[in-house]
C-alpha positions in Angstrom: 106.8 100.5 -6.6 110.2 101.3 -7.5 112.6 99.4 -4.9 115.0 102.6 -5.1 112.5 103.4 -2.1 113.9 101.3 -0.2 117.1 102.2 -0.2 118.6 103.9 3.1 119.8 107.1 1.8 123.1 108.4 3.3 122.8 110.7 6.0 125.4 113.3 4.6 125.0 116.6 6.3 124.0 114.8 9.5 127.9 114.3 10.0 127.5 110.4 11.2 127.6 107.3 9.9 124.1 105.6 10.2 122.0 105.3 7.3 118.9 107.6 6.9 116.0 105.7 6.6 112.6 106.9 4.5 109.6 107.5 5.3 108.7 104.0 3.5 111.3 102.3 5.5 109.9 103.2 8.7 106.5 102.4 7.8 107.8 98.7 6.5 109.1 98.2 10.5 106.0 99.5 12.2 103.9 97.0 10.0 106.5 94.2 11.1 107.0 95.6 14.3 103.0 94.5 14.6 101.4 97.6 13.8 98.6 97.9 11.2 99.0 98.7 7.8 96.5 101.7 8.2 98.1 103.0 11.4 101.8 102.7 9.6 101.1 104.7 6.1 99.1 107.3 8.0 101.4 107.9 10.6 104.7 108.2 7.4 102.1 109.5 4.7 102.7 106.5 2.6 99.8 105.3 0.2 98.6 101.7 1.3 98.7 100.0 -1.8 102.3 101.3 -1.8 103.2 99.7 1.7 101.4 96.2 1.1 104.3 96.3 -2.0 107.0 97.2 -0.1 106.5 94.8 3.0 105.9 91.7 0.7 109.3 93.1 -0.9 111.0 93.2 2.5 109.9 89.8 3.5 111.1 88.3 0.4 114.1 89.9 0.7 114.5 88.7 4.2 113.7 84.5 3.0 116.6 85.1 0.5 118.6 86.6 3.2 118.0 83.7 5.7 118.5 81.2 2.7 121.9 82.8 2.1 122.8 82.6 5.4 121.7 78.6 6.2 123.6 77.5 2.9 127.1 79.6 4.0 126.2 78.1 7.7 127.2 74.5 6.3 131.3 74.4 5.7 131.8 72.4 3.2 135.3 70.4 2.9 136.2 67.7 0.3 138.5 65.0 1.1 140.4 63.2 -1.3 141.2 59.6 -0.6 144.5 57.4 -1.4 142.2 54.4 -2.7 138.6 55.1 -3.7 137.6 50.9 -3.2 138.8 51.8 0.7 137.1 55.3 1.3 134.3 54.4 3.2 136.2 52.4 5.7 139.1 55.2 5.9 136.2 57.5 6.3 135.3 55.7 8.9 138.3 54.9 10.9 139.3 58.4 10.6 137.0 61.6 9.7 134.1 59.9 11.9 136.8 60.4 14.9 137.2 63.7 14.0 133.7 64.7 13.5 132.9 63.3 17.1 135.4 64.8 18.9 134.3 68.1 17.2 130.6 67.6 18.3 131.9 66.7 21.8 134.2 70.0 22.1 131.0 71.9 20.4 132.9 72.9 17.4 130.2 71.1 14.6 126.8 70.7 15.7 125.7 68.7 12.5 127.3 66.8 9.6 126.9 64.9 6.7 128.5 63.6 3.3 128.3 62.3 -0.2 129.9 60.4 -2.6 131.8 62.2 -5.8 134.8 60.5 -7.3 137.4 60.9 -6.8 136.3 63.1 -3.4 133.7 62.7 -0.6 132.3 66.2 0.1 131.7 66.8 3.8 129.1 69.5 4.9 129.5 70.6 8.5 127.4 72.7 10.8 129.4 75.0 13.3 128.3 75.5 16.7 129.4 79.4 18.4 132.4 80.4 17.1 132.3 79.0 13.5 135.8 80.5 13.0 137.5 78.2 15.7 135.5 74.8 14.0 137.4 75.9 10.3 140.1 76.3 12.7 140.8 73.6 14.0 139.4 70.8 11.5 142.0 72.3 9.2 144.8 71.4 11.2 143.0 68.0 11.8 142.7 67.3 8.0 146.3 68.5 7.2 147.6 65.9 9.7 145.4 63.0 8.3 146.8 64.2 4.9 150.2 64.2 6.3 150.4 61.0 7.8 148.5 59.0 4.6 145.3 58.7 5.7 143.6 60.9 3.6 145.5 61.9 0.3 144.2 65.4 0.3 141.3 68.0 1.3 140.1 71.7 0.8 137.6 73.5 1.6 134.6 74.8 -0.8 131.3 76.0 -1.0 128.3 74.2 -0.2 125.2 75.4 -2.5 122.1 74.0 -1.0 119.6 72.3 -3.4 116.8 74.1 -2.0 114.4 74.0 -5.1 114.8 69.8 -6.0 114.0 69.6 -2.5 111.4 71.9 -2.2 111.9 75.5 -1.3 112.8 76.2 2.4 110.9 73.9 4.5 111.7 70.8 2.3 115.5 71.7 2.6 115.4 72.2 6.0 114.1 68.4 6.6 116.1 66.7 4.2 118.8 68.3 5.9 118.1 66.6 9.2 117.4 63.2 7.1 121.3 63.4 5.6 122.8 63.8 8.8 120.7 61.2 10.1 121.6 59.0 7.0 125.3 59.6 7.4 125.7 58.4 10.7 123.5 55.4 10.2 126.1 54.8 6.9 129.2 55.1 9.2 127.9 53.1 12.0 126.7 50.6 9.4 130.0 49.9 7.7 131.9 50.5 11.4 129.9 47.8 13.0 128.8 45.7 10.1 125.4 44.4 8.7 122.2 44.9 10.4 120.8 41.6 9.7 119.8 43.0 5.7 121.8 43.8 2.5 122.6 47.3 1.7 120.2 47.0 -1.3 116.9 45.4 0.7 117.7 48.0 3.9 117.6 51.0 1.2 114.6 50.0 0.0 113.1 49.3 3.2 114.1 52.3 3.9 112.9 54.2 1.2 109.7 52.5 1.7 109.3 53.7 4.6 109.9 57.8 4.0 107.1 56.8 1.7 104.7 55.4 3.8 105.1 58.2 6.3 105.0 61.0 3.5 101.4 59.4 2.9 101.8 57.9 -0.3 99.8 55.0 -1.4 100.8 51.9 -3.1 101.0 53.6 -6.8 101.9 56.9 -5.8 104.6 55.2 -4.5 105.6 53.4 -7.9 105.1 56.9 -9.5 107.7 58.0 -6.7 109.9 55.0 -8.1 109.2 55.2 -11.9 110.7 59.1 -11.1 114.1 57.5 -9.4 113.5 55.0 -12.7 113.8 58.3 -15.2 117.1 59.4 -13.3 118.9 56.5 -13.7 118.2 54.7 -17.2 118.2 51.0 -17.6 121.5 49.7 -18.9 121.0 48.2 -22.3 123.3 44.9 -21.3 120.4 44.4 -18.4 118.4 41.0 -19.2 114.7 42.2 -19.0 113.8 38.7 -17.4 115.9 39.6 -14.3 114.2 42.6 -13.4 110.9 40.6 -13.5 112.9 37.7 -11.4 114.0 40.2 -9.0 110.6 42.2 -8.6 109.1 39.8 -7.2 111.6 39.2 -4.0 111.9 42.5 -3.8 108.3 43.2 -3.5 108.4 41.4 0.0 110.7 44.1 1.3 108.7 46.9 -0.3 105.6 45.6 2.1 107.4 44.9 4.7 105.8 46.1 8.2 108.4 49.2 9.4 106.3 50.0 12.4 108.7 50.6 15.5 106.6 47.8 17.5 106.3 45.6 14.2 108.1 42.2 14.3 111.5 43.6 11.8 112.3 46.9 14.5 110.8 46.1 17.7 113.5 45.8 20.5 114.2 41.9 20.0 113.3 42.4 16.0 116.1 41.0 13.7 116.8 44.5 12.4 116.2 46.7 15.8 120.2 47.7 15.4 118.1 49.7 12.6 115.6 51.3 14.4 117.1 54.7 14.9 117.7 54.8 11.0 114.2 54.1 10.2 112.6 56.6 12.6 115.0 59.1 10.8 113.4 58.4 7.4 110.0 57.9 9.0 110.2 61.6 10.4 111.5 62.9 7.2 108.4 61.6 5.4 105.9 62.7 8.0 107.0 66.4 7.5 107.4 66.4 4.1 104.1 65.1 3.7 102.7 67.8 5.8 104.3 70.6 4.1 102.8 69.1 1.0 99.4 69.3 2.3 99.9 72.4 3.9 101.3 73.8 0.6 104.5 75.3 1.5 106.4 72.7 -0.6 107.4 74.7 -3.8 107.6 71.4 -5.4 106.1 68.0 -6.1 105.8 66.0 -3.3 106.9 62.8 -5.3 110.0 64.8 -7.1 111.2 65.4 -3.9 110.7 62.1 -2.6 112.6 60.3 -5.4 115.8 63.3 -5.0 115.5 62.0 -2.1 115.8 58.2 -2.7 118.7 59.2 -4.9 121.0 61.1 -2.1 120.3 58.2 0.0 121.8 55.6 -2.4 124.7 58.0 -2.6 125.4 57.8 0.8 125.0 54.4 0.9 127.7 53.6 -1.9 125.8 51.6 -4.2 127.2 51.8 -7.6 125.2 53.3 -10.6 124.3 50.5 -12.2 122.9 49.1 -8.7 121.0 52.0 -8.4 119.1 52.1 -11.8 118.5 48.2 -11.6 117.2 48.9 -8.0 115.1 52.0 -9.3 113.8 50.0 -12.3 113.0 46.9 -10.1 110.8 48.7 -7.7 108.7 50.4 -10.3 108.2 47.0 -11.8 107.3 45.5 -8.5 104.8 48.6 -7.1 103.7 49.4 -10.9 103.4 45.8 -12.6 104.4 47.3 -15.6 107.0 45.6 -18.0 110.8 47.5 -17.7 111.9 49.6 -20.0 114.8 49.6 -21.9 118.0 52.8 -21.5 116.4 54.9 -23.8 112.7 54.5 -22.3 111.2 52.7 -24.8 108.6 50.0 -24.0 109.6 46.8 -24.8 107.3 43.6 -26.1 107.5 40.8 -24.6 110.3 38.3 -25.3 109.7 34.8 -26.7 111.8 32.0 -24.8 114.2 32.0 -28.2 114.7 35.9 -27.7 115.1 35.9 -24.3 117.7 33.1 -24.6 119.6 35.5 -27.8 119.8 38.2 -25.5 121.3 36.4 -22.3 123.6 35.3 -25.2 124.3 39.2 -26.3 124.8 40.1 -22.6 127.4 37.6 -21.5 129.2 38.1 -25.1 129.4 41.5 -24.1 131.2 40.0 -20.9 135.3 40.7 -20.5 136.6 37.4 -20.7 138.7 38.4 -17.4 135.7 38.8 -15.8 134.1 35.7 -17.3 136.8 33.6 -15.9 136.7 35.1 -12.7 133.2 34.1 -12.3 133.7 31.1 -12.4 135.3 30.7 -9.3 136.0 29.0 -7.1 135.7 26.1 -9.5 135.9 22.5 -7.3 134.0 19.3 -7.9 130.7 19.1 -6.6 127.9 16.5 -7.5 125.5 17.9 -9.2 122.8 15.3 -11.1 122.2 16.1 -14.1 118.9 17.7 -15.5 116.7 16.2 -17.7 113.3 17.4 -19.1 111.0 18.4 -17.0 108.2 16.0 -17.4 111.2 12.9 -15.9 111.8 15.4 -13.0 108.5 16.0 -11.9 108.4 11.7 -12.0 111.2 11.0 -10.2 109.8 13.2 -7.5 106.4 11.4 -7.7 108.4 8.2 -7.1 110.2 9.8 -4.2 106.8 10.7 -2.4 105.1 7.3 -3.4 108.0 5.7 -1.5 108.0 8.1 1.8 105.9 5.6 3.5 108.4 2.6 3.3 111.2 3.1 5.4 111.2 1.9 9.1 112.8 4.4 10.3 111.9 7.9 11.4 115.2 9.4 10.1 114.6 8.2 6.8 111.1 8.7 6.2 111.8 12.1 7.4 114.8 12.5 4.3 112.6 10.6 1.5 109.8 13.5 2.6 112.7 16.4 2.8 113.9 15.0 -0.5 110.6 15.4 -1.9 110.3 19.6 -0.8 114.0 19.9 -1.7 113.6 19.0 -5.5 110.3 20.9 -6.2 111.2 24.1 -4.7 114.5 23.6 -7.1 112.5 22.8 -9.8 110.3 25.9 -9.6 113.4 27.8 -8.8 114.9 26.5 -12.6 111.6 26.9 -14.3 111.8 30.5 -13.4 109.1 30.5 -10.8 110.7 32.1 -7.8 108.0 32.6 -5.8 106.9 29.5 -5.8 110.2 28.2 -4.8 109.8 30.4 -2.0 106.7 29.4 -0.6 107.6 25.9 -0.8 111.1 26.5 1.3 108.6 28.2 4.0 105.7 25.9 3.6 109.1 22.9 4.6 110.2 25.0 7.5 106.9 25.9 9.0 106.0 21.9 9.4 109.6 21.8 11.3 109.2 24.8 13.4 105.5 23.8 14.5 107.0 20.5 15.9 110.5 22.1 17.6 112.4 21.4 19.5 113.9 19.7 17.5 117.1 17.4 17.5 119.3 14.4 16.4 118.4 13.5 13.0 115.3 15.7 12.1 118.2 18.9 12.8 119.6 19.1 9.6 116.6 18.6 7.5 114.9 21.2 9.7 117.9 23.9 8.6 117.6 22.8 5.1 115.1 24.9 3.8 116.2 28.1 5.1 119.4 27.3 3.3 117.6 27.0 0.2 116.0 30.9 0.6 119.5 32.2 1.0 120.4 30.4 -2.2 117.5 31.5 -4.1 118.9 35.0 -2.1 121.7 34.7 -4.5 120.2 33.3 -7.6 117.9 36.6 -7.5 121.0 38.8 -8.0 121.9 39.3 -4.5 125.0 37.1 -3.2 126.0 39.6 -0.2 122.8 39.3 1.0 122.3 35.7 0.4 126.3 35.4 2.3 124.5 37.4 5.3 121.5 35.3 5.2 123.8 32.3 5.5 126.3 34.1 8.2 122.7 34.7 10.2 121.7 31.0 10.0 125.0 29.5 11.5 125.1 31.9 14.6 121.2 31.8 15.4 121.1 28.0 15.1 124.1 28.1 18.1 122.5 31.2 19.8 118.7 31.3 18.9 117.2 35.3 18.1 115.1 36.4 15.0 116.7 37.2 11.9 115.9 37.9 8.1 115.7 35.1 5.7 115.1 36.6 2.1 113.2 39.3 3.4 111.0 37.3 6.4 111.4 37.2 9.9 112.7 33.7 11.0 112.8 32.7 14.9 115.2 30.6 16.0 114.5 30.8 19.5 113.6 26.9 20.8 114.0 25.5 17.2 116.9 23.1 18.1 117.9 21.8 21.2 121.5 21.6 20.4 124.0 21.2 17.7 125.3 17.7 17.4 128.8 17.4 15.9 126.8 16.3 12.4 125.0 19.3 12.6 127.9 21.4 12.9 130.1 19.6 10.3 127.0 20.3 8.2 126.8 23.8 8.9 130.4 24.4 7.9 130.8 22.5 4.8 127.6 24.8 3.8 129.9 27.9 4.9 132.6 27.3 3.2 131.0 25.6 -0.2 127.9 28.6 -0.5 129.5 31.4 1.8 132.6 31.1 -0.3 130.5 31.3 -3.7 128.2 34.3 -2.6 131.1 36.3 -1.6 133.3 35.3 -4.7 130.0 36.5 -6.7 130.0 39.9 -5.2 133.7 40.6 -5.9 134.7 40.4 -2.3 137.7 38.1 -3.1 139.5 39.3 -0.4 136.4 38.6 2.4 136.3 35.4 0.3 139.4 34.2 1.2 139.2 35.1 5.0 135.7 33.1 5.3 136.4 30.1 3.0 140.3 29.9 5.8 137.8 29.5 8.6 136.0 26.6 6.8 138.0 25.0 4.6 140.1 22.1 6.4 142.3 21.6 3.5 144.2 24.7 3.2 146.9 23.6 1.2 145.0 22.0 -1.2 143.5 24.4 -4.5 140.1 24.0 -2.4 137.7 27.3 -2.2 140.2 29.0 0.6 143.4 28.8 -1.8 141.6 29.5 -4.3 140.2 32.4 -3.8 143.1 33.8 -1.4 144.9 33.4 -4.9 142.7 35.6 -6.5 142.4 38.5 -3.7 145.9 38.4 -4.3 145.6 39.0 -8.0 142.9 41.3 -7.9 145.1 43.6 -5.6 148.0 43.2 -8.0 150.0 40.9 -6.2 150.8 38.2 -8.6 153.9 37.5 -7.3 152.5 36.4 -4.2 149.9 34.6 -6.4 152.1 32.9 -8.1 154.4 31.2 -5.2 150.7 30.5 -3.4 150.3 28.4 -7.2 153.2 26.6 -7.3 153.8 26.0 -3.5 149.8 23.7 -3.4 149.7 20.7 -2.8 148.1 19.4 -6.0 147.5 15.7 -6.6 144.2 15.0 -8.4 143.9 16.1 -12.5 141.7 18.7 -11.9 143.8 20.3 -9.0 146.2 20.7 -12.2 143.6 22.1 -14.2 142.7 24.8 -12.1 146.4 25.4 -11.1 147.1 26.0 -14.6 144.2 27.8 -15.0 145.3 30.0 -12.6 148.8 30.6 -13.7 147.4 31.3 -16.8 145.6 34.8 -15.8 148.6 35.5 -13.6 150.7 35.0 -16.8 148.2 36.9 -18.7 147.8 40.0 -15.9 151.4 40.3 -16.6 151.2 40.2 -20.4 153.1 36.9 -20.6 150.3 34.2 -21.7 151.9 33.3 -24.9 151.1 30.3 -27.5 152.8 27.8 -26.0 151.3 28.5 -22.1 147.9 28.6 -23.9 149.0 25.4 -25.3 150.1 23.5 -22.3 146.9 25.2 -20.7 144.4 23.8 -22.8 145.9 20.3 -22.8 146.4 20.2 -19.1 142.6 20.9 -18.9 141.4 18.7 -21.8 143.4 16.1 -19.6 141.3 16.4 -16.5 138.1 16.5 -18.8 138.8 13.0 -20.1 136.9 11.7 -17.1 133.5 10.2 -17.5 132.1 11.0 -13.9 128.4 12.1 -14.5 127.9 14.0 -11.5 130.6 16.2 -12.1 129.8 17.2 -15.9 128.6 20.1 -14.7 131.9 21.0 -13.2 134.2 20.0 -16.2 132.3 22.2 -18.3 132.7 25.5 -16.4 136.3 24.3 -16.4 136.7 23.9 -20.2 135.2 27.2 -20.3 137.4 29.0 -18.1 140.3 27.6 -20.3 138.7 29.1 -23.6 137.9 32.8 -21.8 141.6 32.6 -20.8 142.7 31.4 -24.4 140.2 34.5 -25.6 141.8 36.7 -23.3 145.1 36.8 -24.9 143.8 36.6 -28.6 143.8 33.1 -29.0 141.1 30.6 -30.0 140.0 27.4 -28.3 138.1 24.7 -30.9 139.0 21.8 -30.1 138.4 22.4 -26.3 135.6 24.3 -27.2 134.1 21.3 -29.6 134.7 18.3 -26.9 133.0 20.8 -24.7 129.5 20.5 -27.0 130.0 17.0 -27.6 130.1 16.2 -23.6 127.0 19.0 -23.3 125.1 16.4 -25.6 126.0 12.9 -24.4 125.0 14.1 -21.4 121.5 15.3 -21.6 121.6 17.8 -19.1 119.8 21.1 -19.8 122.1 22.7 -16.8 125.4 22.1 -19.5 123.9 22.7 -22.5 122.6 25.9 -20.6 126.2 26.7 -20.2 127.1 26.3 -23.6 124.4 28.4 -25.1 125.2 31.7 -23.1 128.8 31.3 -24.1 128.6 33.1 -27.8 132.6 31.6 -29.0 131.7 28.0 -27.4 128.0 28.0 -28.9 129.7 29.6 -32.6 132.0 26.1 -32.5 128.5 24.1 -32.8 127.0 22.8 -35.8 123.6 23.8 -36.6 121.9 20.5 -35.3 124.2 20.6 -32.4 122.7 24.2 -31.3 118.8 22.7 -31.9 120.0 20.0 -29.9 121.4 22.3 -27.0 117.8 24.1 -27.2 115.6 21.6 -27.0 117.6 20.4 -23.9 116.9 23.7 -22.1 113.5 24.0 -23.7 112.3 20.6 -22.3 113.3 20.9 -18.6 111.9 24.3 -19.1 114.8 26.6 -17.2 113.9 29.6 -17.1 110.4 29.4 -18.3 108.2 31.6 -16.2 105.2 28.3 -15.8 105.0 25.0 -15.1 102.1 23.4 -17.5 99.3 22.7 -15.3 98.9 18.8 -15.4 103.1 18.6 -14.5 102.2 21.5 -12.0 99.6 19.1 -10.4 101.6 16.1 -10.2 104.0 18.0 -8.7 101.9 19.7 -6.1 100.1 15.9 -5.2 103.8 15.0 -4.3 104.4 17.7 -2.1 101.1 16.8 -0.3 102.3 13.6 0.2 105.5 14.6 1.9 103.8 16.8 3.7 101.4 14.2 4.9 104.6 11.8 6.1 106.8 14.5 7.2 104.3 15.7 9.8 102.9 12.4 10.9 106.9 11.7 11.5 107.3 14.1 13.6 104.5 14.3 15.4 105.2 10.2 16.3 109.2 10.1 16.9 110.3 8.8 20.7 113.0 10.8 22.0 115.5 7.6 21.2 114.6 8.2 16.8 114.8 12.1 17.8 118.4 11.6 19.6 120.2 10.1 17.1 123.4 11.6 15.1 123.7 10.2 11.5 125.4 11.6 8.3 122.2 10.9 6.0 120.9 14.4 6.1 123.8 15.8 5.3 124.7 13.7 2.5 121.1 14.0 1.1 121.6 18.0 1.1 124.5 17.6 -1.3 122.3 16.0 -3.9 119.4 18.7 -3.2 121.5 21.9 -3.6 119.3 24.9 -4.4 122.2 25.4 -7.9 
């Protein structure tokens, strides 16, 4: 029927001013009003068909009104920050004031936020008097404005993505999930971690809308193959580190969400998360019922994976977090290989290919940053690697001699020794899982026989330090930082907490914490905490932990060091400079690095010239002439800082760069000749039999394989049955006196076992 029907007409001769309605019209309100559709057109001599038309019309009509009017019922305001980096934190300390003082005077009933640089764009819900919220927020956000908080805000439009989520009903709940999701974000970076990174606790998260939205297993790798198409893979992305990371990440994509499950029960390790979990829990629930119910007017899955996407938005994680995330998952749910940017498939790479396109990847690396990663750059023993089949042996030999001491304490470091190694060597031969289970198959022994104390403490903690390095060795240094920040309170103040992606209890492991222990537990603070924040570009939080470990303040140690660089990195080489040339620097490598350092402060102020490139390279090449073994390793990444600073400012390094191979081959350790192979200038200054060399070096201890050949496998396995044999019986047979006593073995023997 033609809608012209339903037009009021105007009442004209009536002389007033209300509409006139038709006969049509008044039908439509009967039939609304309750009546029947046969009592209605009968009573206005409409024909039926004619009626069912026009109250279908009116009802559409009236959705498209009530969608109109939610969507203009949010106020939306964008705010403009001074300093994207800080946003979230000024966001915090000021517009989260604002908002709660607005809900307490009933002004804004609801609100949440995204991400869009250079602005956050805040929706808001008024309460009564919507005029008086504008209002007064306005003056609010002019003050914050006019006092620097904020550089500047105006208001806008908000346009509700009502189809991507799914007509209506599905807008309606993700609207409750984003205000949930806000807050949880806001109390999240206002109070700090929850005990996960921001990465795992998305994707427990996620997990968790998916669960409660019914999907199974697949369905949910469908739901993350979706996310996958949204954010392509970036082509500098090494393939083998998605498979590396799917399988940690898998643990956290099983992970029991319950509210009474062991991760969010009230003395859970993550019940601080509880609240946010039930948000995304609910969320999935009713979308999963309006699926099944049919009034979602799209894909249950699409919506899903939209919204997986806002999520990460609200969260801050960068782009290239997200698609690596996204593209993880699938491979972890799916077991399909990744895809490359452009969604090709990809074959499977060789050892040699996977090796040329580490290469291609770093090459593609800024030198800056190259440098950069390679601090904080101290000595540290490190023993050399040699080919696999030797380090298998020298395990063997360690088991086969776990018997022989007298002592408890030593039997118990031979047998700790023993663990330590082959969860490293599975950790280098690419085997992460392995590495993993071997850390917890150590611990458990340990935890079945706590309390423990005296001399079995350190070796008890040992393991669990290992998970948070191989934390960080799958990509994840925050997390691995707040794995190791867990571990040092709950071994002083007991409670549950996550360990790469596991519950641990802590409750009644150790009876105290001797003065070794504790000198153990800060040299691991300041020597891994240090690195995993300097690996995630917190210089600045890398300077502030490494002060509250590092005794030797004035020396170029981890804390100078990388206070140097938070000052660079904020532009302050002034300040970087007299922190430089005020240290107290004695040894030939504390030169080294000094120089090093003055070189990119020099260079971020377009000064590095020939002859400071000069005097840099010689100053290093000076504190390279050292033979030390266990510190090849060290001199290495120190040559190569010297030649990505040389690179920087458009100079060459060959003769650095040559000594460099020459020590990577007198040495016969895989872990330098490793380092020479993913650097493309230093590998280009190697001769042709120098690079098959190199290769056969990394190829024979077999890092980053993906398998251990069976009959090494074996002999490796027999020894950890041995240790586990001695370890236990130890235990099980120490008098208080053996248990009591406070010795600095352990801790030396966890320098030598260092998860690299």
């Amino acid at each position: 029927m033609s809608t012209h029907r339903l037009t009021p007409r105007t009442a004209g001769a009536r002389g007033d001013d209300a509409p006139e309605h038709s006969g049509t019209e008044r039908a439509i309100l009967q039939v609304l009003g309750g009546a029947s559709l046969n009592e209605a057109a009968a009573a206005e001599q409409v024909g039926q068909e004619d009626l069912v038309e026009a109250v279908e019309v009116y009802r559409q009509a009236g959705w498209q009104a009530l969608e109109r009017q939610q969507a203009s019922g949010w106020w939306q305001v964008y705010i403009q920050f001074a300093d994207w980096t800080t946003s979230e934190q000024v966001a915090a300390d000021t517009i989260v004031p604002l908002l709660s003082q607005a809900e307490e005077n009933g002004l804004v009933t609801n609100w949440w936020f995204m991400r869009k640089h250079p602005c956050w764009r805040l929706r808001l819900h008024p309460g009564a008097d919507g005029q008086a919220m504008r209002a007064q927020l306005a003056v609010a956000f002019d003050q914050a404005a006019a006092d620097g908080r904020i550089a500047r805000w105006w208001p806008g439009i908000y346009e509700a993505e009502t189809a991507a989520f799914g007509g209506e009903e599905g807008m309606a709940t993700a609207h409750g999930l984003f205000c949930e999701d806000s807050r949880a974000v806001m109390r999240l970076i206002c109070d700090g971690d929850v005990g996960l990174g921001r990465r795992e606790l998305s994707v427990l998260l996620c997990g968790t809308l998916m669960r409660a939205a019914g999907l199974e297993w697949y369905e949910q790798g469908d739901t993350w193959h979706r996310v996958a198409q949204e954010r392509p893979l970036p082509e500098d992305v090494p393939l083998a580190k998605l498979t590396t990371m799917a399988s940690e990440l898998k643990r956290v994509l099983v992970a029991d969400t319950k509210p009474d499950g062991p991760l969010l029960s009230a003395d859970g390790p993550l019940a601080s998360a509880t609240a946010w979990a039930d948000a995304f829990r609910q969320a999935g629930h009713a979308l999963g019922e309006a699926a099944r119910a049919g009034t979602l007017t799209r894909g249950l899955r699409d919506v899903l994976s939209y919204a997986v996407i806002f999520h990460w938005n609200r969260l801050g994680l960068p782009a290239r977090t997200q698609s690596i995330l996204a593209w993880t998952a699938r491979t972890a749910t799916l077991d399909l290989p990744a895809r490359t940017a452009s969604n090709q498939p990809t074959e499977r790479q060789s050892p040699e290919t996977a090796r040329a396109a580490t290469s291609a990847s770093r090459t593609a690396e800024d030198p800056q940053e190259r440098f950069l990663a390679r601090f904080p750059l101290v000595p540290q023993r490190r023993f050399r690697c040699p080919d696999l089949e030797t380090n298998v042996r020298n395990v063997r030999e360690c088991a086969n001699s776990c018997r022989e001491p007298v002592t408890a304490e030593e039997r118990i470091n031979r047998a700790c020794t023993v663990w330590n190694l082959s969860a490293l060597i599975a950790a280098d031969c690419g085997l992460p899982d392995l590495a993993v289970d071997l850390c917890h198959q150590q611990f458990q022994i340990f935890r079945a026989a706590s309390p423990i104390s005296g001399v079995a403490a350190i070796p008890s903690l040992q393991p669990l330090v290992n998970l948070a390095r191989l934390t960080r060795r799958a990509g994840d240094p925050e997390g691995a930082y707040r794995e190791l920040e867990a571990i040092n309170r709950a071994v002083r103040g007991g409670g549950k907490v996550m360990i790469h992606g596991e519950p641990i209890d802590f409750n009644g492991l150790i009876t105290d914490c001797p003065s070794t222990v504790d000198r153990w537990l800060r040299d691991v603070m300041r020597d891994d905490g240090t690195r995993a924040l300097a690996a995630a570009g917190q210089w600045a939080n890398a300077a502030t932990h490494a002060e509250k470990y590092d005794e030797a303040d004035t020396q170029l140690r981890e804390a100078r060091q990388t206070r140097i660089i938070a000052h660079l990195t904020s532009g302050q080489t002034g300040t970087a400079l007299d922190m430089i040339d005020n240290t107290l620097a004695s040894e030939d490598w504390e030169h080294a690095v000094a120089s090093c350092l003055r070189g990119y402060v020099l260079l971020q102020n377009q000064s590095l010239g020939p002859t400071e490139v000069i005097d840099l390279l010689n100053t290093v090449r000076r504190a390279c002439e050292a033979t030390d073994r266990p510190t090849t390793l060290f001199r290495a990444r120190l040559r190569l800082a010297a030649v990505d600073l040389a690179l920087a400012a458009g100079f060459q390094a060959r003769v650095l760069c040559t000594e460099l191979v020459e020590d990577a081959e007198r040495s016969a350790d895989a872990f330098v000749a490793r380092e020479v192979l993913t650097h493309a200038e230093c590998r280009a200054w190697a001769m042709p039999v120098q690079q098959t060399g190199l290769h056969a070096l990394v190829e024979q201890a077999g890092l980053g394989a993906g398998h251990i050949p069976w009959p090494v496998l074996a002999e490796l396995m027999a020894s950890i049955e041995i240790a586990k044999s001695v370890l236990t019986e130890t235990l099980s047979t120490m008098t208080s006196g053996e248990v009591g006593g406070e010795k600095d073995s352990a801790a030396r023997a966890d320098a030598v076992l260092r998860l690299r």
